[in-house]
GUVEX-105428 format. One line per field, with one value per atom (N, C-alpha, C, O): x, y, z; residue in one letter; atom name. Coordinates in nm, 3 decimals. Each point is the difference from the previous one (the first is absolute). Example, Ala and Ser with C-alpha at 12.3 -4.5 7.8 and 13.67 -1.06 7.14 Angstrom:
// residues 2
c1 = (1.319, -0.089, 0.090, 0.104, -0.139, 0.082, -0.077, 0.051)
c2 = (-0.569, 0.119, 0.120, -0.002, 0.107, 0.119, 0.109, 0.111)
c3 = (0.780, 0.000, 0.000, 0.066, -0.138, 0.006, 0.073, 0.017)
res = (A, A, A, A, S, S, S, S)
atom = (N, CA, C, O, N, CA, C, O)
//
This chain:
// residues 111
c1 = (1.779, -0.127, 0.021, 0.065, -0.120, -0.015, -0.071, -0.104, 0.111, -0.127, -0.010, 0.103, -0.240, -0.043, -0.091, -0.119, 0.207, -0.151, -0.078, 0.042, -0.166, -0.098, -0.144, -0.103, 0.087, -0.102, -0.150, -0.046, -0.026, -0.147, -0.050, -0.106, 0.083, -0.080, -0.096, -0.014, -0.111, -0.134, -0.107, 0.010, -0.096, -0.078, -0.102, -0.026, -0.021, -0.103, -0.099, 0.014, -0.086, -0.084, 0.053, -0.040, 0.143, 0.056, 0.050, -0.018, 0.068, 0.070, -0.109, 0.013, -0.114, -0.144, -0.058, -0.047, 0.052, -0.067, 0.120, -0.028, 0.175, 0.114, -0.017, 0.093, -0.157, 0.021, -0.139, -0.037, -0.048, -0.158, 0.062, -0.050, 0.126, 0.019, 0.041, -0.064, 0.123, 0.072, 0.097, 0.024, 0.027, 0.115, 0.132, 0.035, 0.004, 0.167, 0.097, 0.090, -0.094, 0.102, -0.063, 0.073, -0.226, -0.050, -0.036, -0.003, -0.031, 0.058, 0.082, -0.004, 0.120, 0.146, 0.033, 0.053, -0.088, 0.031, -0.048, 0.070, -0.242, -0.073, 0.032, -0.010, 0.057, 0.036, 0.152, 0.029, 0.041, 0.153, -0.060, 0.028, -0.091, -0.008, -0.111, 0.005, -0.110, -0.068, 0.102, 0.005, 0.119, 0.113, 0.045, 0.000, 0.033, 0.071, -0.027, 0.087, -0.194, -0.099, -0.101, -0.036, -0.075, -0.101, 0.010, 0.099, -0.234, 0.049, -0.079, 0.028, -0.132, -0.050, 0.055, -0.040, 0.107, 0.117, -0.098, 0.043, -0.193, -0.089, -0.062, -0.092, 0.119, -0.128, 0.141, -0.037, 0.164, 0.080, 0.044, 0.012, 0.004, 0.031, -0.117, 0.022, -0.127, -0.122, 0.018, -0.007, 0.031, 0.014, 0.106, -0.013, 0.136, 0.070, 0.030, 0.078, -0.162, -0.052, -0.033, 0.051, -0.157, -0.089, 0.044, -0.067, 0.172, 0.052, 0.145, 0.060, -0.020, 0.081, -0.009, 0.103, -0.202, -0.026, -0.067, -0.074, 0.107, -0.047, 0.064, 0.102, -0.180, 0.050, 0.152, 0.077, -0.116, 0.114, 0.119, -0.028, 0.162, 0.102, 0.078, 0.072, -0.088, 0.030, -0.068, 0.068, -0.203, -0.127, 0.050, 0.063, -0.084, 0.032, 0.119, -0.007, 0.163, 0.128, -0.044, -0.013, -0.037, -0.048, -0.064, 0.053, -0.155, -0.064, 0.130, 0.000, 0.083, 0.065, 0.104, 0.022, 0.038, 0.075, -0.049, 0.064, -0.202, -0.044, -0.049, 0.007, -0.064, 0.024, 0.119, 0.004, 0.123, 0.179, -0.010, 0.054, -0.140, -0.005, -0.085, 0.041, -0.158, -0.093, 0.037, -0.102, 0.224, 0.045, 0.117, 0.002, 0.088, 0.065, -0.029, 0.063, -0.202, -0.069, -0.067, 0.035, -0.132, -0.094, 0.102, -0.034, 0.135, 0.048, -0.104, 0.010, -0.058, -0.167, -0.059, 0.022, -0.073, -0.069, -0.078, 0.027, -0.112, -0.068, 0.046, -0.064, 0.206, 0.073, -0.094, 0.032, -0.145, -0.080, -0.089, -0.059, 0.054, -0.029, 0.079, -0.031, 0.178, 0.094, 0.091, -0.010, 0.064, 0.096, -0.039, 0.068, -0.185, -0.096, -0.017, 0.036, -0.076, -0.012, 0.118, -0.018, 0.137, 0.099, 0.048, 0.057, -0.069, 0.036, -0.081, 0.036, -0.157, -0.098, 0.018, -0.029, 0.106, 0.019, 0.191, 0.059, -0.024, 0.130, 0.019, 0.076, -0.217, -0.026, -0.084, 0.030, -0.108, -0.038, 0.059, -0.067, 0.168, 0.087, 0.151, 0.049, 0.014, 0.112, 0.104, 0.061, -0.095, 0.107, -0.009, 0.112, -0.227, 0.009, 0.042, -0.027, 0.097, 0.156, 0.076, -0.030, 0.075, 0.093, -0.058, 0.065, -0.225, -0.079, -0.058, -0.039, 0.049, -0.063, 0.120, 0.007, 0.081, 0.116, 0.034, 0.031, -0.037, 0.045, -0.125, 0.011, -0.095, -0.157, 0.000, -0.070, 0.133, 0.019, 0.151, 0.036, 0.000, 0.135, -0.092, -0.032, 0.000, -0.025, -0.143, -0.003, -0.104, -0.037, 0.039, -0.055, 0.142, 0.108, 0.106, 0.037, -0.009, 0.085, -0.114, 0.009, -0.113, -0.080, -0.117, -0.054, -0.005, -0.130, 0.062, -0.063)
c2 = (-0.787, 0.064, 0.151, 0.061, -0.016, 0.155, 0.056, 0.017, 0.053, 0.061, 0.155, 0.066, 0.004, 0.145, 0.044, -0.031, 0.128, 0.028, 0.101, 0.091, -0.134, 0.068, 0.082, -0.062, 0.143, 0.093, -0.022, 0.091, -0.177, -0.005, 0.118, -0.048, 0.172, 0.070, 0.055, 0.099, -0.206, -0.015, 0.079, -0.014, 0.080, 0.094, -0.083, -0.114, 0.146, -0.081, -0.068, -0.122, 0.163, -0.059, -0.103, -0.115, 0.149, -0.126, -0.105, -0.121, 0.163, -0.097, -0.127, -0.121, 0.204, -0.073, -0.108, -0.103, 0.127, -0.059, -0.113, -0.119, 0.171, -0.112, -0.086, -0.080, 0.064, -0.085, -0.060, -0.085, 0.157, -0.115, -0.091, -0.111, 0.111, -0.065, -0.120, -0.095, 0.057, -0.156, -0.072, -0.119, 0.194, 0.023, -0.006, 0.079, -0.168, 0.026, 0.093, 0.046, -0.012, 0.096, 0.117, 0.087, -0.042, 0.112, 0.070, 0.122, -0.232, -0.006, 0.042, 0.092, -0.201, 0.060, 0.137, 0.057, 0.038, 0.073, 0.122, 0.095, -0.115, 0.063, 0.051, 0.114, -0.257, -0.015, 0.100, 0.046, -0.034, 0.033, 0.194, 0.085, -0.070, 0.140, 0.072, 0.122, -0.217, 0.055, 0.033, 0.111, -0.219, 0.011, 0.156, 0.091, -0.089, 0.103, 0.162, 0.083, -0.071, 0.109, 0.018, 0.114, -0.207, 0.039, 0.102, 0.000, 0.128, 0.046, -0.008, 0.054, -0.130, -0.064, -0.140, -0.117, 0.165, -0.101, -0.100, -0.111, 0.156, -0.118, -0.059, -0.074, 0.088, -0.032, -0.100, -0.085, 0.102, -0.036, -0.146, -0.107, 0.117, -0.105, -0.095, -0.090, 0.110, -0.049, -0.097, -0.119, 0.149, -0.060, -0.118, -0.120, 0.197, -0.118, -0.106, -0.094, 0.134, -0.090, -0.133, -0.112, 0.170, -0.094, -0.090, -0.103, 0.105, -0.032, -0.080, -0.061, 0.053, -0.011, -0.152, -0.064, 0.012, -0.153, -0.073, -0.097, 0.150, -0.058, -0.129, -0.016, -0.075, -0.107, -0.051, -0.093, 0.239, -0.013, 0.101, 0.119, -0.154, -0.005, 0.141, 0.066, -0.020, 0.103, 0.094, 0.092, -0.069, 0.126, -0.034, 0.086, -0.166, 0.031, 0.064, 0.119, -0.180, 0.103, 0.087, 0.062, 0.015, 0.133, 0.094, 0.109, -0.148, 0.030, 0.052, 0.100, -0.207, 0.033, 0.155, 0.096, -0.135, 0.062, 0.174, 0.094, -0.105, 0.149, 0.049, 0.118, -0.229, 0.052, 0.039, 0.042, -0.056, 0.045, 0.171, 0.108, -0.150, 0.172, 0.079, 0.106, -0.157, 0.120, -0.034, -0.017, 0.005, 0.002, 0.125, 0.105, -0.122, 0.100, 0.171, 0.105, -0.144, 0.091, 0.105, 0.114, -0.196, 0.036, 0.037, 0.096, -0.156, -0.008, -0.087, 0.027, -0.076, -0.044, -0.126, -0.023, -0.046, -0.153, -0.028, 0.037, -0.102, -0.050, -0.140, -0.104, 0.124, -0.121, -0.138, -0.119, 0.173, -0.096, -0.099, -0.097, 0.120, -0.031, -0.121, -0.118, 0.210, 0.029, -0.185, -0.121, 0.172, -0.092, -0.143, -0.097, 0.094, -0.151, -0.044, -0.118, 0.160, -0.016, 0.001, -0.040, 0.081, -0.075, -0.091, -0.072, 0.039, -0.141, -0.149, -0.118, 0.182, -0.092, -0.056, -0.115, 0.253, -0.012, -0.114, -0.053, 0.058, -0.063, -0.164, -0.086, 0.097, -0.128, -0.082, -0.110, 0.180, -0.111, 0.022, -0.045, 0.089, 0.033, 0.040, 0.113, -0.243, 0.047, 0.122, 0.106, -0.210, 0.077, 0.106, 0.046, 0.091, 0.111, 0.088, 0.103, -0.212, 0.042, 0.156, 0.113, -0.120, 0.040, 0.190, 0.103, -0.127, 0.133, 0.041, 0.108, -0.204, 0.073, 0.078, 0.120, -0.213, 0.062, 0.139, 0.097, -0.095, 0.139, 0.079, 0.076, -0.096, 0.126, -0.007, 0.084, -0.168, 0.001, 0.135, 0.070, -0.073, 0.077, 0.140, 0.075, -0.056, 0.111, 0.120, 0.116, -0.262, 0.035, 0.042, 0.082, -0.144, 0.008, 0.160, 0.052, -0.007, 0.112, 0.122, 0.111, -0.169, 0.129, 0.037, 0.106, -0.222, 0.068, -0.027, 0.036)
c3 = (-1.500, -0.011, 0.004, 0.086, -0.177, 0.022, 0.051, -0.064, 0.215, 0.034, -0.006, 0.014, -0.039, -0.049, 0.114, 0.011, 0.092, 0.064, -0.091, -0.072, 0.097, -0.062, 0.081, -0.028, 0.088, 0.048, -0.036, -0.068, 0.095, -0.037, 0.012, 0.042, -0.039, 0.009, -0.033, -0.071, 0.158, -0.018, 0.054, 0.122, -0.146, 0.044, 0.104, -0.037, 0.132, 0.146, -0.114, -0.006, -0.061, -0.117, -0.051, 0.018, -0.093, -0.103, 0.126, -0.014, 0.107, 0.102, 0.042, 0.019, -0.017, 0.048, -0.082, 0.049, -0.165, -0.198, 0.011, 0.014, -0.023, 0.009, 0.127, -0.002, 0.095, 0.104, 0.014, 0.081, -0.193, -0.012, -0.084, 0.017, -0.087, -0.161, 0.092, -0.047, 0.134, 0.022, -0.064, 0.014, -0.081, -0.113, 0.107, 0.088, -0.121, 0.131, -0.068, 0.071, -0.192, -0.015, -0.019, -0.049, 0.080, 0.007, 0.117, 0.013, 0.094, 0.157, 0.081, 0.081, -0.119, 0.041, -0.016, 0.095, -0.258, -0.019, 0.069, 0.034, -0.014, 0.035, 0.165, 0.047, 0.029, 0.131, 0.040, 0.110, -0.222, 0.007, -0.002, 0.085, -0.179, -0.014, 0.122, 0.020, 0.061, 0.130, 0.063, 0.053, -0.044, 0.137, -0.021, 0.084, -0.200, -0.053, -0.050, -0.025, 0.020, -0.061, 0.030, -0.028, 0.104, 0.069, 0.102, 0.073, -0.053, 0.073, 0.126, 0.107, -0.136, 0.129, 0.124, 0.005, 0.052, 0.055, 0.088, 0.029, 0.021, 0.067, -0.095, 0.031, -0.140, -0.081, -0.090, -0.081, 0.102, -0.080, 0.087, -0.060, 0.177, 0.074, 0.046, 0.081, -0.126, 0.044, -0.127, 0.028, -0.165, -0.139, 0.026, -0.025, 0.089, 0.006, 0.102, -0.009, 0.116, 0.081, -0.057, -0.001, -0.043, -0.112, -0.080, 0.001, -0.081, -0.090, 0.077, -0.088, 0.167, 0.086, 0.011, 0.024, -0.036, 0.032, -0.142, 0.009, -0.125, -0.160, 0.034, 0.067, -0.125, 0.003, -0.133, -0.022, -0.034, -0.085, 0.018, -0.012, 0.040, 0.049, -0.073, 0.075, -0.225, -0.024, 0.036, 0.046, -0.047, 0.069, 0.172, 0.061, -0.022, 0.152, -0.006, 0.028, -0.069, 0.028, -0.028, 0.106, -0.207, -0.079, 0.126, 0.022, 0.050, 0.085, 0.148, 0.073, -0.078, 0.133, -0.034, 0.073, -0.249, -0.013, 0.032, 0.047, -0.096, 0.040, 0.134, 0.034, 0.051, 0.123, 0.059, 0.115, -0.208, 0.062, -0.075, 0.026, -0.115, -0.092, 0.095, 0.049, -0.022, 0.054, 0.175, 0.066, 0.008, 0.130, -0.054, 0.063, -0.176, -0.016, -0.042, 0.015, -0.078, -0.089, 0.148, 0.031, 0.031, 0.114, 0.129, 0.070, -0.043, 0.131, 0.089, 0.119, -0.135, 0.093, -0.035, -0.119, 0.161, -0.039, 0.145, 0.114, -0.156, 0.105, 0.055, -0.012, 0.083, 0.069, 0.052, -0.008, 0.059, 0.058, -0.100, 0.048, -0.156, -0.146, -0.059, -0.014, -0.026, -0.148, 0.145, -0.024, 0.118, 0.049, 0.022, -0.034, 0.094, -0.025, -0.132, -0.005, -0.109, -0.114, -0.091, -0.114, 0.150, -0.046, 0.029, -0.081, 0.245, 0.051, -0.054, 0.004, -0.051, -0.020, -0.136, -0.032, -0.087, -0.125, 0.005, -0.093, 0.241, -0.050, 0.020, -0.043, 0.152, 0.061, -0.162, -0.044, 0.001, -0.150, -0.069, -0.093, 0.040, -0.093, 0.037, 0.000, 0.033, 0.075, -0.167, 0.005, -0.130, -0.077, 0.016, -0.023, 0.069, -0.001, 0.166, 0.063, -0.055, 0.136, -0.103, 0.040, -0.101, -0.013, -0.034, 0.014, -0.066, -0.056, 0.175, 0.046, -0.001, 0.164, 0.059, 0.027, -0.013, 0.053, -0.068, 0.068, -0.191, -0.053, 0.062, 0.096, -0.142, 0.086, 0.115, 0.057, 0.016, 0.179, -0.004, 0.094, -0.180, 0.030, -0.031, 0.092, -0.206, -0.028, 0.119, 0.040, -0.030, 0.104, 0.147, 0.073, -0.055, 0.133, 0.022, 0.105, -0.254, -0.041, 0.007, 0.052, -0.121, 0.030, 0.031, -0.031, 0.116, 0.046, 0.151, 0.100)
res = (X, X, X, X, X, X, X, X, X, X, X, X, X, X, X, X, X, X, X, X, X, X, X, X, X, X, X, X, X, X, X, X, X, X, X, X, X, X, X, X, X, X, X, X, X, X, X, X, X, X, X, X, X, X, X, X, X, X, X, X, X, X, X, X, X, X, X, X, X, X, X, X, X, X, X, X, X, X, X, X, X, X, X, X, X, X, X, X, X, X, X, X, X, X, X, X, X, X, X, X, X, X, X, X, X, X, X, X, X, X, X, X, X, X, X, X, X, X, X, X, X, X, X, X, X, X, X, X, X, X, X, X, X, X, X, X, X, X, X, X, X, X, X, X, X, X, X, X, X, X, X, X, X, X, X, X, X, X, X, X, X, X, X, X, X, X, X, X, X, X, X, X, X, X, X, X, X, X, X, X, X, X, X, X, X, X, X, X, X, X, X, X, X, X, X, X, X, X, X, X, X, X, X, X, X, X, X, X, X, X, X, X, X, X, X, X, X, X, X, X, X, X, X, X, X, X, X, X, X, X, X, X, X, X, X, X, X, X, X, X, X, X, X, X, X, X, X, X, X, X, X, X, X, X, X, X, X, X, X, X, X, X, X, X, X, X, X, X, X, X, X, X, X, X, X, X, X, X, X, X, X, X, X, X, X, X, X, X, X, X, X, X, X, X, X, X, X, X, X, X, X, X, X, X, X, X, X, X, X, X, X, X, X, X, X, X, X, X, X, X, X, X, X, X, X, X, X, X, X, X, X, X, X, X, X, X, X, X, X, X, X, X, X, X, X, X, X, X, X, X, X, X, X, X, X, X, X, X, X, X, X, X, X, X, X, X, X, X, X, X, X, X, X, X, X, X, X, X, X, X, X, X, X, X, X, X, X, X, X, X, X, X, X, X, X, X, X, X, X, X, X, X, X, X, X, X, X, X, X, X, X, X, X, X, X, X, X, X, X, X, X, X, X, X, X, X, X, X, X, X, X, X, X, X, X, X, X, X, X, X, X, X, X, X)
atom = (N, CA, C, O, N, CA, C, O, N, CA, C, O, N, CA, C, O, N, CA, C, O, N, CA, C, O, N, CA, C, O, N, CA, C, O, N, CA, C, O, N, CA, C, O, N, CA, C, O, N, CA, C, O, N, CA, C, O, N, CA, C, O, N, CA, C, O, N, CA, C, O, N, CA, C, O, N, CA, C, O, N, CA, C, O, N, CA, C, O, N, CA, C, O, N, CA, C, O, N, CA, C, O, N, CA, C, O, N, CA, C, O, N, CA, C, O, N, CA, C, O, N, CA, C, O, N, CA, C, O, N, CA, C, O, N, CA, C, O, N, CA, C, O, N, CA, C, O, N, CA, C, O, N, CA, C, O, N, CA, C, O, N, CA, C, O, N, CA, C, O, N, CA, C, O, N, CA, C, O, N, CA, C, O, N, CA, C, O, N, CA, C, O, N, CA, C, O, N, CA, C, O, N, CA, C, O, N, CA, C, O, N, CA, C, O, N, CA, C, O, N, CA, C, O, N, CA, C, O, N, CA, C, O, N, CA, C, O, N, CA, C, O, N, CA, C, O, N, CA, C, O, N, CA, C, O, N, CA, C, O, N, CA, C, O, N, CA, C, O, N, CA, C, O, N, CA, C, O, N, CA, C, O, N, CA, C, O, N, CA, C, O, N, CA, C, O, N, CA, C, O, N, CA, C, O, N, CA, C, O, N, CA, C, O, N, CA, C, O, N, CA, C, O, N, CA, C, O, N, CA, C, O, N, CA, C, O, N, CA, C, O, N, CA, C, O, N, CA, C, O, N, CA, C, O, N, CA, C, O, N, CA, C, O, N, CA, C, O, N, CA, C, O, N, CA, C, O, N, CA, C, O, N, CA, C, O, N, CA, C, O, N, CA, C, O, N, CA, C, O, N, CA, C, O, N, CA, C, O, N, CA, C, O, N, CA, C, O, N, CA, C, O, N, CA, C, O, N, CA, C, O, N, CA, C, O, N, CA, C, O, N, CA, C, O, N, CA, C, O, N, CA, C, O, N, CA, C, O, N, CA, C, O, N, CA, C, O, N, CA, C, O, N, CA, C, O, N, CA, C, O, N, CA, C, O, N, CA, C, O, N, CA, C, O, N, CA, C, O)
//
């Protein structure tokens, strides 16, 4: 497999329009570029809170992966939030062990 990282960089508007659509690959994308480029970091982790528990398995990783972005981005998360809600995201979804653990690291390194 060849993989390309690629930079969503989505404006708070478009981020918003892409995550009404219900579109999983407009989602994910939408979700990857809040982590990453939003510059509202409560308003960014509040999104992926949210999204954190999709019943569908690529938008939820998507969701965790940017709460590891906006812990590196912010330095800051609302622990009392973000740490229950990943436990909760690993307990129904064990396959996404491996996307917690990485955002538990990154969270752990820098907030």
């Amino acid at each position: 497999m060849n993989m390309r990282y690629h930079d969503p960089d989505l404006t708070h508007d478009e981020s918003i329009n892409a995550l009404a659509t219900g579109d999983v690959s407009k989602v994910t994308t939408a979700l990857i570029s809040v982590g990453l480029n939003e510059i509202d970091g409560t308003w960014a982790q509040s999104v992926c809170l949210q999204y954190m528990h999709d019943d569908n398995e690529a938008i939820a990783s998507a969701a965790i992966v940017a709460i590891g972005h906006i812990a590196r981005r912010f330095g800051a998360l609302d622990m009392d939030r973000v740490i229950p809600a990943l436990q909760q995201a690993k307990r129904k979804c064990p396959a996404l062990s491996g996307v917690i653990g990485s955002a538990t690291d990154d969270i752990k390194m820098f907030t």
